[in-house]
N, C-alpha and C positions, 0 to 999 in steps of 0.2 A: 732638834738640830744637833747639830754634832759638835765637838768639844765642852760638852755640858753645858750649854748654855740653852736657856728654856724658848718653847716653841711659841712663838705669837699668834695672836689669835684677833682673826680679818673685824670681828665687831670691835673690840677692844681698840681696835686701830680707828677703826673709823667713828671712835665714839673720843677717839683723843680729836679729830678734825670737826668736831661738832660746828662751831664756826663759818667753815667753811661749804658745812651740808647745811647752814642754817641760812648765809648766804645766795647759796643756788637757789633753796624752793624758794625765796621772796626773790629773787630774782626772773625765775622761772614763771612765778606767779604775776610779776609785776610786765613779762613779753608779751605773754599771754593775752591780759587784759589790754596792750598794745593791736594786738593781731583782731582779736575779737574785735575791738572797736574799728580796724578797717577794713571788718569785714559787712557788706551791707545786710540790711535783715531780709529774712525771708521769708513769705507767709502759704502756710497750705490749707489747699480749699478741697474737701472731697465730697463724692456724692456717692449714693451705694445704690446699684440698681436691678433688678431681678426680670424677668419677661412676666406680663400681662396672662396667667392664665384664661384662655380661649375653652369659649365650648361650643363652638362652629363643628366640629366632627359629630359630638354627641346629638346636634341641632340634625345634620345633615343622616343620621344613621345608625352609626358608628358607635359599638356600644362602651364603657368606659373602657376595658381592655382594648379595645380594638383603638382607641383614640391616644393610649399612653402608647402601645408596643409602634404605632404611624409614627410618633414623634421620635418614641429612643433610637428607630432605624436608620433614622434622618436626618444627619447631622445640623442640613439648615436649620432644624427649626429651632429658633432664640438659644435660649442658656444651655441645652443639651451639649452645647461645643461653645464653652465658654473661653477659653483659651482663645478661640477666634475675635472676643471682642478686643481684651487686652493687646493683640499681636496687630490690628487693625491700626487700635488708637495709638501704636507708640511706634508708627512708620513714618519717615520722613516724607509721603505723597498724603498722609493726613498731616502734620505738622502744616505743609504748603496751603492746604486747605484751609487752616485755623488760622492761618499770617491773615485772611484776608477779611478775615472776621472783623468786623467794626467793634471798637472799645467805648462805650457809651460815656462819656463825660470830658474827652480826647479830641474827639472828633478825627479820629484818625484808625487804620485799621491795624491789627494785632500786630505785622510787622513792621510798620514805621513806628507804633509805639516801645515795642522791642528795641528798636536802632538808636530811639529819641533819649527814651527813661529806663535803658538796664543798666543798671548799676553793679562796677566790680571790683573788687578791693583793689586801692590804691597803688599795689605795688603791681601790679597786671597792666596799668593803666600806666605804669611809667615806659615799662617795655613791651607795651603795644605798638606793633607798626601800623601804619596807616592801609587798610585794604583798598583791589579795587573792586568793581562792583560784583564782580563774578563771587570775588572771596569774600565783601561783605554780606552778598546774597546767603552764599554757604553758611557763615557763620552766624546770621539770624535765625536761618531754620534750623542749624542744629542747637539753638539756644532754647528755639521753642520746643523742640524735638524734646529737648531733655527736659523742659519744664512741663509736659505732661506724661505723666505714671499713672498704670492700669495695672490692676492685679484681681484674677478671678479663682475662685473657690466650686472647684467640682462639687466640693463635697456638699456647701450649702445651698448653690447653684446661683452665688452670687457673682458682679464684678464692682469691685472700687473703683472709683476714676480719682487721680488727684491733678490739683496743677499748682505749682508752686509761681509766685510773680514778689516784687518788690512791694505791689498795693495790695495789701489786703481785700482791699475792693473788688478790683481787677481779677485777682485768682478766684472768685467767688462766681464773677459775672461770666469769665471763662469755663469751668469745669463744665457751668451749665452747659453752654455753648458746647463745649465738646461732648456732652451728654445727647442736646439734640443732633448734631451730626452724626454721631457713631447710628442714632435710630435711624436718619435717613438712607445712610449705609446700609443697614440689616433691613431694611425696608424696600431699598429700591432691589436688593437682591433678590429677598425672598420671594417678590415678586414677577422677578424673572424666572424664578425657580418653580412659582405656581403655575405662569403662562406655559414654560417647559413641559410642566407635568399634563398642563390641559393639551397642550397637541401629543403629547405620548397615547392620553386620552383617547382621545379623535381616532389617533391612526390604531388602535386597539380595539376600539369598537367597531372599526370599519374593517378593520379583517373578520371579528368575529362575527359581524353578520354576515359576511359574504360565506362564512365556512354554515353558518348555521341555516343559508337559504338553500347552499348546494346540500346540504344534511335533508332538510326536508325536502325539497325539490326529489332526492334520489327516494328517500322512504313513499311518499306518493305516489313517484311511477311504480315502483316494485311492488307495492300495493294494489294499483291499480291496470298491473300486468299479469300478475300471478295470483289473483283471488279467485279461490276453489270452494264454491258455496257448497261442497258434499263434506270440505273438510273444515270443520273449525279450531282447527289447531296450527297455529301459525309455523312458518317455517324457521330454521335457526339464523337461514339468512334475511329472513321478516325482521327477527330479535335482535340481530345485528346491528341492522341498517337503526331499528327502532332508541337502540341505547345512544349510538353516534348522533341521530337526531337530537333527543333528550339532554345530550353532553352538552351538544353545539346551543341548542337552545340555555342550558342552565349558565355559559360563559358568554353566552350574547348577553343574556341578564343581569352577569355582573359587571362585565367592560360596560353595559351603559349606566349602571349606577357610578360607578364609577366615573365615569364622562361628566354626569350629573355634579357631582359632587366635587371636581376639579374645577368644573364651569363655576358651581356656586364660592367656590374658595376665591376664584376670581374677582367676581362682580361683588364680593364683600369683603374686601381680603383689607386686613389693617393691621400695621404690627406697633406697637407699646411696650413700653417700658414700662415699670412699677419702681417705681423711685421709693426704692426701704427710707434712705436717710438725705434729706433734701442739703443743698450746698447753703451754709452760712459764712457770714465773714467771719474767719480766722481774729481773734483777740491778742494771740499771743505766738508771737515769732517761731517757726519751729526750728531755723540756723540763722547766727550760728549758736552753738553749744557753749555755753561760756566754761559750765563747770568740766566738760571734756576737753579745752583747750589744755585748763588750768592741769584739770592732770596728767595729760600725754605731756606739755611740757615739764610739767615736773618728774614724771617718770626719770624723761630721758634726761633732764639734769643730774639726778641726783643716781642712776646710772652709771654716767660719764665720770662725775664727781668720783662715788665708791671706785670705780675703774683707776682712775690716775693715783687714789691717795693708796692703795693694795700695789699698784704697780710700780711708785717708787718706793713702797717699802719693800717691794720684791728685789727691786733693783740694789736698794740700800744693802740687802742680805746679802746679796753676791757680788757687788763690789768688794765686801769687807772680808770674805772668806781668805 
């Protein structure tokens, strides 16, 4: 500073206000354990689920190449497009769906149990208005909306389902619940996605017979208009007609395996899940965080605190100049 007097230094300062930083963190720590306590507990239930390796192509044909390259081209089929399950389960027209879910010990279904027993920290609860039913509608499902989380891993070709509830019980007997519905989901699709393929099928092989009867139909008469028993060496237009024949016949051959094989995918068609890690009850709370209260509010005490005791010594400097 200027007139020779010595420069002060911001710890020193706040190491004379000790007191008063000693004050704030038992203060800060003592809101905290306030806030925590009303906030209600919460418990998460997850399941980890993978698809059911099938060996319906290799059954049907289909050699192992040829049954991995059918799947990676195809987004339908199970985890290949995993992102699809997570994006599924965490839409508010499946939330709707899981309201209606029966809650076993309740006797009631997922969203009157939601309306009845969710519980929300005390100070929500003061300045809650009263909804009507359009808004309490809304605000059930976005409650259940957010109380289940999905997250899928390309890389291991998994997805997590969670669901977080008040009863531990509850989040356990749900996640399953939304385990079997997502399968019905991928289930009742993939199935419409088989039948799709079976009449692609159909109309695929019915063209290629009809190309493959007028193939030989044409190679027969040409044959049997132009045969010259002096010469035995066929014509180029003999060799023509005869390769087109051959073509028609080898893709008649394969649209009806093909056909074959879309039909059997039908009349046996089942899709599964492989449940890596099955849903147990939850033991221990996973919110709220008691030891992250305690320190965001002391951060920001003891912040605030340094803030004010640096800024009226700032002030004190230049008053006195």
């Amino acid at each position: 500073m200027s007139n020779g007097e010595p420069t002060w230094s911001a710890w020193k300062e706040c190491r004379k206000h000790w007191r008063a930083f000693l004050l704030v963190a038992a203060s800060s720590m003592l809101l905290a354990a306030i806030v925590v306590a009303g906030i209600p507990k919460e418990y998460s239930a997850q399941v980890k689920i993978a698809d059911e390796h099938k060996d319906t192509d290799l059954l049907l044909g289909l050699n192992s190449f040829q049954s991995w390259a059918k799947t990676a081209m195809k987004g339908h089929h199970g985890i290949r497009l995993p992102e699809a399950y997570h994006k599924l389960v965490m839409t508010r027209d499946f939330a709707e769906e899981m309201s209606r879910v029966k809650v076993e010990g309740y006797g009631m279904d997922y969203y009157h149990y939601t309306l009845e027993h969710y519980e929300r920290p005390w100070w929500k609860n003061i300045f809650r208005h009263q909804p009507d039913s359009l808004e309490e509608h809304a605000q059930i499902i976005d409650i259940i909306n957010k109380r289940i989380r999905a997250k899928s891993s390309i890389t291991y070709g998994t997805t997590d389902i969670q669901v977080t509830d008040n009863d531990p019980v509850v989040a356990a007997m749900m996640v399953d619940s939304v385990r079997a519905h997502l399968q019905q989901h991928m289930s009742a699709f993939s199935r419409q996605t088989a039948l799709y393929d079976l009449e692609t099928a159909k109309v695929k092989a019915t063209e290629a017979e009809s190309r493959y009867k007028t193939a030989r139909d044409e190679y027969s008469h040409y044959v049997d208009t132009h045969n010259d028993p002096l010469s035995g060496i066929p014509s180029s237009a003999e060799d023509q007609l005869l390769k087109e024949y051959e073509a028609a016949f080898s893709a008649y051959e394969k649209a009806c395996n093909q056909l074959i094989r879309a039909q059997a995918l039908v009349d046996k068609f089942s899709f599964t899940f492989v449940v890596l890690t099955n849903a147990t009850v939850p033991r221990s709370p996973t919110s709220p965080s008691q030891f992250g209260y305690v320190l965001s509010f002391m951060f920001i005490g003891l912040v605030l605190t340094a803030w004010v005791v640096l800024g009226r010594r700032k002030y004190q400097e230049i008053t006195h100049r």
